[in-house]
N, C-alpha and C positions, 0 to 999 in steps of 0.2 A: 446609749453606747453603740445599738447598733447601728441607727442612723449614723452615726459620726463615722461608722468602716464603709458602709454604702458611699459619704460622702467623700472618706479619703478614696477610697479606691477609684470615682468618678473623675474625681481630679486628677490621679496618676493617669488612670485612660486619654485624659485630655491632653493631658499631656505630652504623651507620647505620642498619639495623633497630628497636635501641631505644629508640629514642626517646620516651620516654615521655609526656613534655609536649605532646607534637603537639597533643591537644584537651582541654587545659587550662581551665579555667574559675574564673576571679577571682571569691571571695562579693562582692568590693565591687562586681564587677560587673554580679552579678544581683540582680533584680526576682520573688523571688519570691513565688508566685501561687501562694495559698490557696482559693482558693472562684472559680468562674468562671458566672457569669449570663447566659443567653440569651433573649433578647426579640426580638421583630419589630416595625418599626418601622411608621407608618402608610404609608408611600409602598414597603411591602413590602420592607424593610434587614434584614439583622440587628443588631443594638445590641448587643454582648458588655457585661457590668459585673466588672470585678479586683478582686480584694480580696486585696493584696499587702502584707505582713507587713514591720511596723517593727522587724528586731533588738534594737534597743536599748532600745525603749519595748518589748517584751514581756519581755523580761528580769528589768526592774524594775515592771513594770506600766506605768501612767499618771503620767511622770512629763516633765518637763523644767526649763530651769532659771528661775529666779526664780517660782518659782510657777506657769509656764506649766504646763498640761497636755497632753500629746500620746497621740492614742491608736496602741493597736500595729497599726491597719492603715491602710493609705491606699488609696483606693478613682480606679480611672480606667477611664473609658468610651471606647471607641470603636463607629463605626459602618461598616457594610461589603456588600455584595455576597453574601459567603459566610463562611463563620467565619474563615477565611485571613487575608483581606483585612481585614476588623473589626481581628484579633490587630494584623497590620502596621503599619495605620492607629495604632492604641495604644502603638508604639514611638515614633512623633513627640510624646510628649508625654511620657513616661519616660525617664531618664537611664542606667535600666541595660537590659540585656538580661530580656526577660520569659522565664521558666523553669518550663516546665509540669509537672517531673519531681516537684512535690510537690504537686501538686494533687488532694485528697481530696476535691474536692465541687463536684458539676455541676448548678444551678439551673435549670429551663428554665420559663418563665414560662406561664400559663396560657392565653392568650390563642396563642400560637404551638405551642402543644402541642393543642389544639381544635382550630386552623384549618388547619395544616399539618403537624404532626406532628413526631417526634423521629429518623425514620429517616433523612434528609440529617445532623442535627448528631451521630449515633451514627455514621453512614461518616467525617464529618470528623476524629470522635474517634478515633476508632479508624487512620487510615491517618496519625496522627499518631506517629514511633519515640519520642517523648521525655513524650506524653501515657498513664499507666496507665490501661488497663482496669480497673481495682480499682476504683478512684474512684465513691464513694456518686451516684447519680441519686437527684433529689427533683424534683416539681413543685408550682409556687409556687401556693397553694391562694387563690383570689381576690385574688391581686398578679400584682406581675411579679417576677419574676427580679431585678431592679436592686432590689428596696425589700427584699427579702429579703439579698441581699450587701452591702448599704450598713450592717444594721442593727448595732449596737456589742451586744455583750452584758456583764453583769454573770457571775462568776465562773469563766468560761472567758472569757480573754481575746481570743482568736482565734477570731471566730464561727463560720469553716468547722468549727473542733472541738467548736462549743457543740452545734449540728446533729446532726452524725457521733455524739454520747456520747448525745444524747437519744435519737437513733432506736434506738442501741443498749441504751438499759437501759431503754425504753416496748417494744419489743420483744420484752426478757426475764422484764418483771413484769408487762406487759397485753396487748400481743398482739394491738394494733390497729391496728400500724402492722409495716411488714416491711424492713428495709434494704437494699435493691437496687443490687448494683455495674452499671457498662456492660455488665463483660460477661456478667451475667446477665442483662441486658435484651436484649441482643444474641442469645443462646441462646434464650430464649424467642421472640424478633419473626422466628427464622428455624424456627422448629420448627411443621409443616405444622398449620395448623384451632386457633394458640392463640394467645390472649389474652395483654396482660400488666399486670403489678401493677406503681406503684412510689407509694414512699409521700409524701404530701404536708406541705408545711410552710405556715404561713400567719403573717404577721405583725400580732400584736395591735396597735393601739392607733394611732398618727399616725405617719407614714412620715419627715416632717422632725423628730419628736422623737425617733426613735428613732435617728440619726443623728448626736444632740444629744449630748457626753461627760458635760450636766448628766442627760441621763438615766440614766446610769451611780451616779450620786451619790446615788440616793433609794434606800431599804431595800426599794421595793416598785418599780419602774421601772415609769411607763405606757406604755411600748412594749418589746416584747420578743417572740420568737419561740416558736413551739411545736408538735408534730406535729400533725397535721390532715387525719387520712381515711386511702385509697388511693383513691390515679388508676387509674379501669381504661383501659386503651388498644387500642383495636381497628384492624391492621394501623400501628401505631403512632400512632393519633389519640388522643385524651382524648375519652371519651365518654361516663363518669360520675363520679361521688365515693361510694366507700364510708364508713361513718359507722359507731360503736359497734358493733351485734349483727351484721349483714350483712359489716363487713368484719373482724370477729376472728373468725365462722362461715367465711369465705374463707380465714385465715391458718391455719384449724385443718383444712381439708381440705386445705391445701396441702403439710401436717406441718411447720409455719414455726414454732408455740406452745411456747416454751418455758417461758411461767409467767404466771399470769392467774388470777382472782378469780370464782367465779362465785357469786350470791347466790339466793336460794332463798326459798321464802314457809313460813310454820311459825306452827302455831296462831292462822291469822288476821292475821296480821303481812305486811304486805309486805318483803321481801328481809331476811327476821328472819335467817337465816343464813349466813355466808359461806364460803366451799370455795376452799381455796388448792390449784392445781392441784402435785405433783411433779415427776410423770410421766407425760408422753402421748404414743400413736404413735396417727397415722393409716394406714391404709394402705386403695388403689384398686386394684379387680381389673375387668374387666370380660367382658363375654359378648355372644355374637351368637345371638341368640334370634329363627328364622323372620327372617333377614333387617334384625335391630335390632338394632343393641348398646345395651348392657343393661350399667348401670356400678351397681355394689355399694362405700359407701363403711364403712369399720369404723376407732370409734374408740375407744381406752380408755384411761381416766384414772385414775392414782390422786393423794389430795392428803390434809390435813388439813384439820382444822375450823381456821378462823381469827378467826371472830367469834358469838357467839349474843348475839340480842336478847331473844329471850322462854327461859324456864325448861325444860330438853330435857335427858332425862334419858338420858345417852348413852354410859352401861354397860349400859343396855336393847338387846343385841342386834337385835330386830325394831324398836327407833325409827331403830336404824345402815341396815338394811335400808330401811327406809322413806326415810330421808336422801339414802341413793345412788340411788333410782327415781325421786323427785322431781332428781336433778343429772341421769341418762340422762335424761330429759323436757326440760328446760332445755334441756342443751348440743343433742339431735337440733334442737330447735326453730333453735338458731342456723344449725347447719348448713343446713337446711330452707329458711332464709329467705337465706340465702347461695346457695344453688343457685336460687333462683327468681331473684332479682335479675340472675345472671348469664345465666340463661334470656331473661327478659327484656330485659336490653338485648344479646343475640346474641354473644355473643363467651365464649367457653369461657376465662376466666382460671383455671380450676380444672385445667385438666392435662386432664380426660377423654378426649381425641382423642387427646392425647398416650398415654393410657393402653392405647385401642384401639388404636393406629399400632404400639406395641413386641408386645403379644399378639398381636391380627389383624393383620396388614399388608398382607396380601390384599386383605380385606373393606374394609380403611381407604382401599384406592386408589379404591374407589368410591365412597367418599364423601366425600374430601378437598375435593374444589374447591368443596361446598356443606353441607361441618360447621358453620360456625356459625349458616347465616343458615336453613337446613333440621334436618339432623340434632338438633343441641345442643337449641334448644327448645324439644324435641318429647321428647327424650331419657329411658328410665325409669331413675331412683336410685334406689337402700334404704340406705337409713342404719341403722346399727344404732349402738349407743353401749355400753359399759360403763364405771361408774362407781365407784370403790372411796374408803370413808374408810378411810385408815390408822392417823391418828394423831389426838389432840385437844389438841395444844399441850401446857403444862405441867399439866396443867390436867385431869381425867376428869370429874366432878363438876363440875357447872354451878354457878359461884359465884351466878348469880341463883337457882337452884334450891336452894342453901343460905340466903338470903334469907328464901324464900318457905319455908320450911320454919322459919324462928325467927319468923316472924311471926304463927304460929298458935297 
């Protein structure tokens, strides 16, 4: 008997223990938020913009009934104090609970990333339990935050993912742009004398057309989104835009290049030849020479030929030679003009501090409180490069050099 009260009792314990539905969550009753936009308002607010995902219109695309069209996001704004307050304020105008656990893309507008910076809406994020660290940072390159999350796109239905695919495979095949989670921004903005990167988006074309579903409907849409630059950010401000050579020179010392194009001049021809990248490591060493550190950057490449414009006859071993000292010349040059820029506008987005601080640590204490606006640039670099062709497509013999050979 008394086993059997031990054993009811165990089972009522259990019972009430498992409760599993305690914090339950109805889809019909969430609002979930795909992309989330940060702006500052003139009278100094912040203005969040939502772009909360239509189930049903994404399912089947663009559709509803008697013809109507609906797209798969609806977009609501509120305004606020702090990001808290903004989100709150946003619940009075939504019918479901807003759910941040899927939110993959955080827009922060230009104008509030210059003037005040991103390290308040990085604490807000982050001491959020339902908001992911993972989630893509961009900044909105001569917009705001709101014209970029409002904009509908063609073949990704859900802009947040038109974004997140682009950064990702302009990243893999050109290398001018770098995909930045929170909390890699977050690592970087607390890691002593560095800089940080994140890549920017800019919206082509009219802001109310791009909002339009008729713009959806043209084979060539005049508004639509596309990468554009890196924001460099110094102690979290915006306080340039990298561009073409200066900012894939930046992603290739930062060892971020995983495939990119580089073009080359050949028998008088401007960019007569193209060099598709395989494989490349960068790798930073540094030294303290009489009281300097002294940072050593080495990079080497190998790729194939991928395009020739003029006749190059490239089973000629010493023309292959010739091909690869002309690519180490190019690529140092990028690199080159990526360290001066970063010299230039003070802020070490390249790691070098960071590079000293793990080797010297010592030496690095002395110079931490005035690395970027002293040390950095004044700073001596050697770049060295190697460049290898491996392969020439399907192709050994130049079909223009076959040409130019029956023409004679």
């Amino acid at each position: 008997m008394k086993r059997k009260g031990v054993f009811l009792l165990l089972m009522m314990t259990i019972t009430i223990l498992l409760t599993s539905c305690w914090s339950k969550k109805e889809l019909t009753d969430l609002a979930i938020v795909a992309a989330l936009g940060v702006d500052k308002t003139k009278d100094g607010r912040y203005h969040i913009t939502l772009q909360i995902i239509n189930p049903g219109n994404v399912a089947g695309g663009l559709q509803g009934g008697g013809g109507a069209l609906s797209p798969p996001i609806t977009i609501y704004s509120a305004s606020g104090d702090n990001i808290v307050e903004a989100s709150r304020r946003a619940s009075g105008r939504i019918s479901r609970r807003l759910y941040y656990a899927h939110t993959n893309l955080v827009v922060v507008g230009e104008k509030l990333a210059k003037e005040e910076g991103i390290n308040t809406l990085v604490d807000a994020f982050d001491r959020d339990p339902e908001f992911r660290n993972t989630s893509t940072l961009v900044i909105a390159n001569h917009s705001s935050a709101a014209d970029l999350v409002k904009t509908l796109t063609p073949v990704d239905k859900i802009p947040a993912n038109k974004v997140l695919k682009t950064l990702e495979f302009t990243e893999r095949k050109w290398g001018e742009n770098v995909k930045t989670s929170l909390q890699e921004v977050m690592k970087s903005l607390e890691s002593p004398g560095r800089g940080t990167v994140v890549s920017g988006f800019r919206l082509d074309g009219n802001p109310q057309q791009a909002q339009r579903l008729d713009n959806l409907q043209e084979s060539a849409p005049e508004a639509t989104l596309r990468a554009a630059g890196i924001a460099v950010l110094k102690q979290g401000k915006l306080v340039d835009w990298l561009y073409e050579k200066k900012a894939r020179g930046t992603v290739w010392i930062l060892d971020k290049i995983q495939g990119t194009d580089i073009n080359i001049d050949w028998a008088g021809k401007k960019e007569a030849i193209a060099y598709q990248t395989v494989r490349q490591k960068t790798s930073v060493s540094a030294q303290v020479k009489n009281g300097k550190p002294h940072i050593s950057v080495h990079t080497r490449v190998e790729g194939d030929i991928g395009d020739m414009e003029v006749p190059v006859d490239i089973t000629n071993p010493k023309v292959i030679t010739k091909i690869e000292q002309s690519l180490r010349k190019e690529i140092k040059k990028e690199l080159e003009i990526a360290v001066e820029r970063a010299q230039k506008n003070k802020t070490d987005i390249l790691g070098f501090g960071e590079v000293v601080h793990r080797t010297r640590p010592n030496q690095f204490k002395k110079l931490k409180t005035e690395w970027n606006d002293v040390y950095f640039p004044k700073l001596d670099v050697d770049i060295t490069v190697e460049a290898y062709v491996r392969r020439a497509g399907l192709r050994n013999k130049s079909f223009l050099s076959g040409l130019k050979e029956n023409q004679k």
